[in-house]
C-alpha atoms as an extended CHARMM CRD file, in Angstrom:
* protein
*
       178  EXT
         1         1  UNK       CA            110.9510000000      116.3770000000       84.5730000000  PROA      1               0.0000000000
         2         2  UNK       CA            112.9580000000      117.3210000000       87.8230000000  PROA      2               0.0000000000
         3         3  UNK       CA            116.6930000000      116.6870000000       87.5050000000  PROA      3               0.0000000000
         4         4  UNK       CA            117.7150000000      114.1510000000       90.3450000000  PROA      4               0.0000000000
         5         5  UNK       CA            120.5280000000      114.9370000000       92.7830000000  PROA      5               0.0000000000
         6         6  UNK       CA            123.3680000000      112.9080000000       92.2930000000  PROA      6               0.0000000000
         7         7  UNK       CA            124.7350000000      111.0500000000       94.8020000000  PROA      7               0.0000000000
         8         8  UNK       CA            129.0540000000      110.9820000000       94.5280000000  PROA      8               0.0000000000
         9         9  UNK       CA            129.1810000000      107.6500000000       95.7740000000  PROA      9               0.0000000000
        10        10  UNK       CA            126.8900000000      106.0680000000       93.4450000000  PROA      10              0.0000000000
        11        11  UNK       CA            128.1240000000      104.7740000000       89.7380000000  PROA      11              0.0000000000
        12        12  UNK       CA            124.6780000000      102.7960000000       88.9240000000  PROA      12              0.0000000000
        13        13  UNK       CA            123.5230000000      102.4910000000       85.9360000000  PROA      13              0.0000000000
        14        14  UNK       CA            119.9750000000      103.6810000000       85.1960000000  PROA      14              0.0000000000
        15        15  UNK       CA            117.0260000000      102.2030000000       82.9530000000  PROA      15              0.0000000000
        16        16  UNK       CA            115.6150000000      103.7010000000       80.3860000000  PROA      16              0.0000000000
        17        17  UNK       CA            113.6210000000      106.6780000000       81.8510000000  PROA      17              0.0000000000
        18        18  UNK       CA            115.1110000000      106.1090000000       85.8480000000  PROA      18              0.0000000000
        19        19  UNK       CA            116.7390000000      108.3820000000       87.4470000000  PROA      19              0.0000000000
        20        20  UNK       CA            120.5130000000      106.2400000000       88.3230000000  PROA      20              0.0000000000
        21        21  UNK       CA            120.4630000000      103.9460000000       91.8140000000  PROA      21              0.0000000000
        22        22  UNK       CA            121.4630000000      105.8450000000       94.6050000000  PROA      22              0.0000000000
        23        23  UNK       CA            120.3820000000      109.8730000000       93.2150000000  PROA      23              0.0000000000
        24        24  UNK       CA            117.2890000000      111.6060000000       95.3050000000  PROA      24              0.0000000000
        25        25  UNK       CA            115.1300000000      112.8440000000       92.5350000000  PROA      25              0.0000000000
        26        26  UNK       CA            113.2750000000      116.3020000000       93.7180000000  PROA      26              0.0000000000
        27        27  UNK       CA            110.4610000000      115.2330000000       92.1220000000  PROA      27              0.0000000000
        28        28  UNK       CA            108.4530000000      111.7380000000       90.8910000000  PROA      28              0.0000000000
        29        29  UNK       CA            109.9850000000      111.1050000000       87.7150000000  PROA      29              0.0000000000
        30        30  UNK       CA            106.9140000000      110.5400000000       84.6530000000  PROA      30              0.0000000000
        31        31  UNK       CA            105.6000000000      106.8220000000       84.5140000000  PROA      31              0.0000000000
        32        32  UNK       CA            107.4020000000      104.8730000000       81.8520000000  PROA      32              0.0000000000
        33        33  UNK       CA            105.9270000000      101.6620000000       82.1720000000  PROA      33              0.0000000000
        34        34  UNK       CA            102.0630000000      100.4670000000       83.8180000000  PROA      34              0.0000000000
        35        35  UNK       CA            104.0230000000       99.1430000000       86.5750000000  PROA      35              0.0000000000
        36        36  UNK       CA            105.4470000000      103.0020000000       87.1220000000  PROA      36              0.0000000000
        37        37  UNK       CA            101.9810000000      104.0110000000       86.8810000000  PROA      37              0.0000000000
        38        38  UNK       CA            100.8970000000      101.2610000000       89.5500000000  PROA      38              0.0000000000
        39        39  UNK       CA            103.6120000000      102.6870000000       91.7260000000  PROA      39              0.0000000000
        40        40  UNK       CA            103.1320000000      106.0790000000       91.2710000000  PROA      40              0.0000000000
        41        41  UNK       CA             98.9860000000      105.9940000000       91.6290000000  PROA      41              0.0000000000
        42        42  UNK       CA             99.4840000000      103.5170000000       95.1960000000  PROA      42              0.0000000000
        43        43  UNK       CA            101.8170000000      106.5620000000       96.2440000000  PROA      43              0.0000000000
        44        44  UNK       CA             99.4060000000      109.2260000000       95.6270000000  PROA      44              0.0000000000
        45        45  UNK       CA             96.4190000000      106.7560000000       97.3670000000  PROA      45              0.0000000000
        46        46  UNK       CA             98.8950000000      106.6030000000      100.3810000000  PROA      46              0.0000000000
        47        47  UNK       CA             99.4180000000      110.0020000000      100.7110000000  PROA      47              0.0000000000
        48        48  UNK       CA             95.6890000000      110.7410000000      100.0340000000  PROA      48              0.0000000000
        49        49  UNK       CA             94.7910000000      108.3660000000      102.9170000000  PROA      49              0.0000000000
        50        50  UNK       CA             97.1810000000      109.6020000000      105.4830000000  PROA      50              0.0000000000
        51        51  UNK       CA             95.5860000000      113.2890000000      105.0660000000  PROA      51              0.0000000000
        52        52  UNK       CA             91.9770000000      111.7320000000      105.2050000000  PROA      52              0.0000000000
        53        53  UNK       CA             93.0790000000      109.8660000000      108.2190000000  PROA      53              0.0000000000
        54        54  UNK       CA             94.6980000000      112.8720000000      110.1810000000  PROA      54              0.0000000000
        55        55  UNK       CA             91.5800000000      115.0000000000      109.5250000000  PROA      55              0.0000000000
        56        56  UNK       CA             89.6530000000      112.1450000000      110.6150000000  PROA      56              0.0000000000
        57        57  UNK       CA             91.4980000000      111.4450000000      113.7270000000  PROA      57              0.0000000000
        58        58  UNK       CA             91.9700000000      115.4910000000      114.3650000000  PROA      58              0.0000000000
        59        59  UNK       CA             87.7150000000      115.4280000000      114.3090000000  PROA      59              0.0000000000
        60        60  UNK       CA             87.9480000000      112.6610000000      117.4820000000  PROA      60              0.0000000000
        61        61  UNK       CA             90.4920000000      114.3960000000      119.0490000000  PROA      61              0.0000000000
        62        62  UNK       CA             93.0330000000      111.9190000000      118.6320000000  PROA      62              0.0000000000
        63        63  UNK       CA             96.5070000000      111.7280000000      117.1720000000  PROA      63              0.0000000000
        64        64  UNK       CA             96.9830000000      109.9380000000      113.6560000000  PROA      64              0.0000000000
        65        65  UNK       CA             99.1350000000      106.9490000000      115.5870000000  PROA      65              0.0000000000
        66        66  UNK       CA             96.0070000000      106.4880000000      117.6210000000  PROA      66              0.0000000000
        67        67  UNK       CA             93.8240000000      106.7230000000      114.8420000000  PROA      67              0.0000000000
        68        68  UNK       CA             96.0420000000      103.8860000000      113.2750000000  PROA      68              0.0000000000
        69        69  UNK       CA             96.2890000000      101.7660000000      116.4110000000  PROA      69              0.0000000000
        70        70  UNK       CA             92.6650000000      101.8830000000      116.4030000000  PROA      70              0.0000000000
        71        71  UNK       CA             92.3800000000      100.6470000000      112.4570000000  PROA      71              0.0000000000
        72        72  UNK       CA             94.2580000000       97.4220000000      113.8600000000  PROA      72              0.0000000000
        73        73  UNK       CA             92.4440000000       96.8730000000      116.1320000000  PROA      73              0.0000000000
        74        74  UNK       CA             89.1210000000       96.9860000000      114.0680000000  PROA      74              0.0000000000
        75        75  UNK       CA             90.8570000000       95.1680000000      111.2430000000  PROA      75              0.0000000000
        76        76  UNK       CA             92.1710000000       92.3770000000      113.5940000000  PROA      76              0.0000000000
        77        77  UNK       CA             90.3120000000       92.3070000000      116.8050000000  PROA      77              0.0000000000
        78        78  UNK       CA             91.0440000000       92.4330000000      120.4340000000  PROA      78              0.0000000000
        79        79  UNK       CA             95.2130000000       92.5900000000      120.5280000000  PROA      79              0.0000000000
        80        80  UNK       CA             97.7800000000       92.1200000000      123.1260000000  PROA      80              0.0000000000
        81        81  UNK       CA            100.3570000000       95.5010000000      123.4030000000  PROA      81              0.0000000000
        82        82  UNK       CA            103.2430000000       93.4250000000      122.2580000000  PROA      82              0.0000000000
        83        83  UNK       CA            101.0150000000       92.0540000000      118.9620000000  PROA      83              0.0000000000
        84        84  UNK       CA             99.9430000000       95.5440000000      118.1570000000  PROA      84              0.0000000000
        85        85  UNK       CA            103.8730000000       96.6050000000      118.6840000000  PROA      85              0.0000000000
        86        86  UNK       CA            104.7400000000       93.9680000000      116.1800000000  PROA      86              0.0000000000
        87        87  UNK       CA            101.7510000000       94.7930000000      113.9910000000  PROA      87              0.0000000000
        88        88  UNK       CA            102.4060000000       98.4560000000      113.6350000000  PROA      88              0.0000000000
        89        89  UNK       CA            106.4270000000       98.7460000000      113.9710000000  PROA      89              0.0000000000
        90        90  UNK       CA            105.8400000000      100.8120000000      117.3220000000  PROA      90              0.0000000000
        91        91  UNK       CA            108.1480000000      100.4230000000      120.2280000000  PROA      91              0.0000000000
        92        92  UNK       CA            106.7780000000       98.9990000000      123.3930000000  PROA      92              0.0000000000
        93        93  UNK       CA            106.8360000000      102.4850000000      124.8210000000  PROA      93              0.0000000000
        94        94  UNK       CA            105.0040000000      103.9860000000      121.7480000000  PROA      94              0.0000000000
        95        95  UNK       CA            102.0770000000      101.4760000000      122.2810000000  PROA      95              0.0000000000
        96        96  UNK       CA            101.6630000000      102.1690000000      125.7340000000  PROA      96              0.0000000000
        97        97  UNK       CA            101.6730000000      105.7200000000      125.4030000000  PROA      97              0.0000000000
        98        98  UNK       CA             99.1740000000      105.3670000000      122.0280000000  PROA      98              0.0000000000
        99        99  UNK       CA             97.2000000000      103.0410000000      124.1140000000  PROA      99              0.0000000000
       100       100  UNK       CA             97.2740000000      105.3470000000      127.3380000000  PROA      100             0.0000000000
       101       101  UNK       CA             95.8960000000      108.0310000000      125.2720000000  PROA      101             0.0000000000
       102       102  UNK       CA             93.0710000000      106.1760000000      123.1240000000  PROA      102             0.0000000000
       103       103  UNK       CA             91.6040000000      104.8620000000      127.0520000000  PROA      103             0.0000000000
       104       104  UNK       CA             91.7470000000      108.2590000000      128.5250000000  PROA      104             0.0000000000
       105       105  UNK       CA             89.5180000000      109.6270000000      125.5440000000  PROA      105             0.0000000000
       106       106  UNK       CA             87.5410000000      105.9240000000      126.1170000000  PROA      106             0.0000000000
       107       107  UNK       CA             88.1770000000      104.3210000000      123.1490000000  PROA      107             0.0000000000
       108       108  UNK       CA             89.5520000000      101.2720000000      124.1280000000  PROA      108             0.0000000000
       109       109  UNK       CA             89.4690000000       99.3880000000      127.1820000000  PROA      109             0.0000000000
       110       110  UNK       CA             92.2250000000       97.0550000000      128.5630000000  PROA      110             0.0000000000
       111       111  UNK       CA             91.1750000000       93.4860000000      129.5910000000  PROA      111             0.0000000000
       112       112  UNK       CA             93.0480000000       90.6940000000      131.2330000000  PROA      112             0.0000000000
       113       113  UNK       CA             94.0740000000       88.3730000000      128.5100000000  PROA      113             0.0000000000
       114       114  UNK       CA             92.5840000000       85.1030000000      129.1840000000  PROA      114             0.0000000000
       115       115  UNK       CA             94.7380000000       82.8710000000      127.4840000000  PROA      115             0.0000000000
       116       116  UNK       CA             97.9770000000       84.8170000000      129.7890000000  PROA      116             0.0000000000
       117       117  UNK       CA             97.2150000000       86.2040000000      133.0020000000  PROA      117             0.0000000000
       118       118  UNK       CA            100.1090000000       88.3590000000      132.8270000000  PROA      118             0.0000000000
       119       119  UNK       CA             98.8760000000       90.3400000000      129.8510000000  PROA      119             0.0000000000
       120       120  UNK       CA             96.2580000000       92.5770000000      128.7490000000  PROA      120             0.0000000000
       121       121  UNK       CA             93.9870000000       92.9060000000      125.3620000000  PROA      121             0.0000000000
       122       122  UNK       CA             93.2830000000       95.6740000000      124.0080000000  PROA      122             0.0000000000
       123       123  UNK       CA             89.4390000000       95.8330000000      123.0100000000  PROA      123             0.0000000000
       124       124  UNK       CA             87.7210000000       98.9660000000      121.3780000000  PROA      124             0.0000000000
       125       125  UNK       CA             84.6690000000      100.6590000000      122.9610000000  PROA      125             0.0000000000
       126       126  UNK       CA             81.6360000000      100.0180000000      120.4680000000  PROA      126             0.0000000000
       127       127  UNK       CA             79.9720000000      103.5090000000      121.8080000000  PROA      127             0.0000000000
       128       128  UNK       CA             82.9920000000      105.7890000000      120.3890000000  PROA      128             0.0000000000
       129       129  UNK       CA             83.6590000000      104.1470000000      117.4310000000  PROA      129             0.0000000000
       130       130  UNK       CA             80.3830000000      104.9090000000      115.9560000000  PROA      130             0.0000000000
       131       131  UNK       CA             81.6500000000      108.3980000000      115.3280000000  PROA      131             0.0000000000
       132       132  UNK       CA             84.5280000000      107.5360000000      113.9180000000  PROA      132             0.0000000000
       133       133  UNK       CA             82.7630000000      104.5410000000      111.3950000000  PROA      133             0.0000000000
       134       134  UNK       CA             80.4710000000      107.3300000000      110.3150000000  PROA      134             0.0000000000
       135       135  UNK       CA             83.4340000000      109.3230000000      109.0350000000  PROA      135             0.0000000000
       136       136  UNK       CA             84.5170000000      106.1190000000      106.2830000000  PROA      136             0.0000000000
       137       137  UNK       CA             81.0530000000      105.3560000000      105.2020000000  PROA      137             0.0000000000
       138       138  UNK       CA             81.1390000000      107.7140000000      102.3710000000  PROA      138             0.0000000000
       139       139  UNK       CA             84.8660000000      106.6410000000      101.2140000000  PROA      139             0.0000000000
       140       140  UNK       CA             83.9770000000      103.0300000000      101.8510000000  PROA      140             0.0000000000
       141       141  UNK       CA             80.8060000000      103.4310000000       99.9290000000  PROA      141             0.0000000000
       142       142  UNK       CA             82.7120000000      105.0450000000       97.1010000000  PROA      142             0.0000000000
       143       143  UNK       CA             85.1710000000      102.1570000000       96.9760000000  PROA      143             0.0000000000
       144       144  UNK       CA             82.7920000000       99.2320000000       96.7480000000  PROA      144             0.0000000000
       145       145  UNK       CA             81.2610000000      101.4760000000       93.7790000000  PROA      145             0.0000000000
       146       146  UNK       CA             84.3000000000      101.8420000000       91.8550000000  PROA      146             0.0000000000
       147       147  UNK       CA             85.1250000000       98.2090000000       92.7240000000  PROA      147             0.0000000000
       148       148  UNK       CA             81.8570000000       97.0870000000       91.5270000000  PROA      148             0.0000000000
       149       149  UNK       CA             82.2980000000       98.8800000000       87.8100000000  PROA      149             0.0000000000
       150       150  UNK       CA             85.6320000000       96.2110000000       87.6370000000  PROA      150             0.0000000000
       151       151  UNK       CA             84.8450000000       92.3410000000       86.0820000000  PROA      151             0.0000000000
       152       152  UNK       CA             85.1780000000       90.1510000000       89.0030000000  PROA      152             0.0000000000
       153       153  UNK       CA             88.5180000000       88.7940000000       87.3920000000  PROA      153             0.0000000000
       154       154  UNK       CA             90.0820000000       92.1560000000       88.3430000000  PROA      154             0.0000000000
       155       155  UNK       CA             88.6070000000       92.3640000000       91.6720000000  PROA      155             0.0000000000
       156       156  UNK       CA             90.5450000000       89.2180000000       92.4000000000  PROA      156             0.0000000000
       157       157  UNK       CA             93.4290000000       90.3930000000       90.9340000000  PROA      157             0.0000000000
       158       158  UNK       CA             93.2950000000       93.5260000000       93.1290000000  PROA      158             0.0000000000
       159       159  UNK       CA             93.0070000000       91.1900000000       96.2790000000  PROA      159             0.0000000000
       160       160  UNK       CA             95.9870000000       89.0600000000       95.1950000000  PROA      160             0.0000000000
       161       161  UNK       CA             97.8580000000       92.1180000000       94.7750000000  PROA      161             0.0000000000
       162       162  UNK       CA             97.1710000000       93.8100000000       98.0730000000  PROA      162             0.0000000000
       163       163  UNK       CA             97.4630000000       90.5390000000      100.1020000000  PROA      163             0.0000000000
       164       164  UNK       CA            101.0420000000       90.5160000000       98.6310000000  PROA      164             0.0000000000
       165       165  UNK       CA            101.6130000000       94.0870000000       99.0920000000  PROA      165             0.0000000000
       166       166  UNK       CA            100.5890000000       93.8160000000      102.8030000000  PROA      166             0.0000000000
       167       167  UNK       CA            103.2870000000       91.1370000000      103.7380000000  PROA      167             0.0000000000
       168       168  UNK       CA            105.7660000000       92.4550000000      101.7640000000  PROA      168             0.0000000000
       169       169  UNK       CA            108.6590000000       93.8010000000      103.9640000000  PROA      169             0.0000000000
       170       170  UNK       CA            111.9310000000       95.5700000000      102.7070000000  PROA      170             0.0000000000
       171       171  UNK       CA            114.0740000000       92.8360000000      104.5280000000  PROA      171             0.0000000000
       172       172  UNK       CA            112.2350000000       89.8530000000      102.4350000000  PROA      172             0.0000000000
       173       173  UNK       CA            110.4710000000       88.6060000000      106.2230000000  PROA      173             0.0000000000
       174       174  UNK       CA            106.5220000000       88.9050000000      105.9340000000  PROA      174             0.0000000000
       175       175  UNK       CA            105.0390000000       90.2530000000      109.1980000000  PROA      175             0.0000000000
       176       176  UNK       CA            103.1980000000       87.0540000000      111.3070000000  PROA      176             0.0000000000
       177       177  UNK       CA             99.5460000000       86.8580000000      111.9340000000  PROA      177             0.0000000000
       178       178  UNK       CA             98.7630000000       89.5960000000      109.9360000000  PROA      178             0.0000000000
């Protein structure tokens, strides 16, 4: 185990097997409890997706912000800019610059908004995304698999979880309309 570096500010006391509040530990302490496990396992599944997804989007040409910007689109549908700002955390400037680079490689398309005249939504090009689809159907396969082996009580346990996880938010505010 790593030794943490102490922060002078910081007189916390630590649990059992935790590092104090406030150090920076150089390395992932060992689990402790399942919960540490959890935490530790969702980390390495993050950081396991993000490569995945940069190799993906480095295949397509694209940049892993577009690659994202294009996952909310699939996973929520035809957007305006300021809902996908909202969605992803982006500035105004970032989406229009993510967006300006996902229509010049024609991925997306920009369509007046129907419901506002003044606004556009963002709708993804069916042709191009069939490349990009192709690259998850393995992983996606692989996941309903493993999900499969799990009694169904689990599987809904794992969808209560991640619907919680989703709208969690460090300030306590869940994100809207996702």
């Amino acid at each position: 185990m790593s030794r943490p570096l102490k922060d002078k500010n910081s007189s916390a006391k630590a649990e059992p097997g935790r590092p104090p509040a406030g150090t920076l530990p150089i390395r992932v302490p060992e689990p402790v409890t399942t919960i540490d496990r959890i935490v530790l396992e969702i980390r390495k599944f993050i950081a396991s997706a993000i490569f995945f997804n940069t190799k993906a989007a480095d295949r397509v040409g694209l940049g892993l912000t577009d690659m994202q910007m294009m996952h909310m689109l699939q996973l929520y549908g035809p957007s305006t800019p300021t809902r996908l700002a909202e969605w992803t955390g982006l500035s105004s400037g970032g989406v229009t610059v993510a967006l300006d680079r996902l229509e010049k490689a024609d991925f997306i398309r920009r369509d007046r908004n129907p419901e506002d005249r003044r606004s556009v939504l963002i709708v993804l090009l069916p042709v191009r995304m069939r490349k990009v689809a192709a690259m998850y159907e393995e992983v996606e396969a692989e996941t309903r698999r493993l999900l499969a082996e799990l009694p169904q009580s689990d599987r809904e346990a794992v969808v209560r979880f991640f619907e919680k996880l989703r709208t969690a938010r460090p300030d306590g505010r869940a994100p809207e309309n996702l």
